[in-house]
C-alpha positions as CSV (number, residue, x, y, z in Angstrom):
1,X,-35.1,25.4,121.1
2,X,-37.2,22.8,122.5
3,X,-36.5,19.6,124.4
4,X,-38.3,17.7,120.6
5,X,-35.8,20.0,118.7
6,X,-32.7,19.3,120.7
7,X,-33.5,15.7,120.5
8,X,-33.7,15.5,116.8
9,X,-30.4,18.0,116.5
10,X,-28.8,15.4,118.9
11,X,-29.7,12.5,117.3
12,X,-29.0,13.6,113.4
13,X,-25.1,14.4,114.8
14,X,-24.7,11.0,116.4
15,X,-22.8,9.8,112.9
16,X,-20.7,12.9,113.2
17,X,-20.0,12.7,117.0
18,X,-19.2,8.9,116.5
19,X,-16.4,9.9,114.2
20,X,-14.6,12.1,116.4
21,X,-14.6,9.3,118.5
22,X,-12.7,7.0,116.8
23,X,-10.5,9.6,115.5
24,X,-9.9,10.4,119.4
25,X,-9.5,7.0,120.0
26,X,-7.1,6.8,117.0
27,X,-4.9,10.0,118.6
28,X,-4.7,8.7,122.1
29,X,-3.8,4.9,120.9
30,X,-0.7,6.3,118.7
31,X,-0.2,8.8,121.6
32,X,0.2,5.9,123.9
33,X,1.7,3.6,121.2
34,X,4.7,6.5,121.0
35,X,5.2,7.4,124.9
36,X,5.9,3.6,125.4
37,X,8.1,3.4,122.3
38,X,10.3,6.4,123.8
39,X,10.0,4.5,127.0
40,X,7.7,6.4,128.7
41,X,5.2,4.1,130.5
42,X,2.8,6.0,131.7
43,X,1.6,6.6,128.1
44,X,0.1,2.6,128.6
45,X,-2.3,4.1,130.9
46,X,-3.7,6.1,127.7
47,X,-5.0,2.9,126.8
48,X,-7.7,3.1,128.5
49,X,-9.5,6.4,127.3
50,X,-8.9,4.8,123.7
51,X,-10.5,1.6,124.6
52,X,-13.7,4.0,125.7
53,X,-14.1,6.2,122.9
54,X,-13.8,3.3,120.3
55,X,-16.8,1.4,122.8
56,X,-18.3,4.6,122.6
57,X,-18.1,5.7,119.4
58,X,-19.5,2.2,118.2
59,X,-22.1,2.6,120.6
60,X,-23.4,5.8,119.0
61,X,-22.8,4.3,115.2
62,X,-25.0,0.9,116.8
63,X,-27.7,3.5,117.6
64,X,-27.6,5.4,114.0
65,X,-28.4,1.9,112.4
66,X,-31.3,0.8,114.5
């Protein structure tokens, strides 16, 4: 495959590669949201990697649109 074909494969999966995103972000937030409710509070620090693959995944959807 060439660099033209890998750019078009990479760019025609962003929609798909967006959604796993936020359903990664979705997993880690109720992941974190559960850890604290058992009282667990090191599952707060999941926060984080949620916060990045929602930015990220929005980032990727921004890109599809333009």
């Amino acid at each position: 495959m060439d660099m033209k074909g890998l750019a078009s494969y990479t760019h025609s999966h962003d929609r798909a590669r967006a959604t796993v995103r936020c359903g990664v972000g979705t997993w880690l937030l109720a992941l974190a949201a559960y850890t604290c409710y058992s009282g667990v509070w090191w599952g707060a620090l999941l926060l984080a990697p949620a916060a990045l693959h929602f930015y990220l995944g929005y980032r990727l959807l921004r890109n599809v649109q333009a």
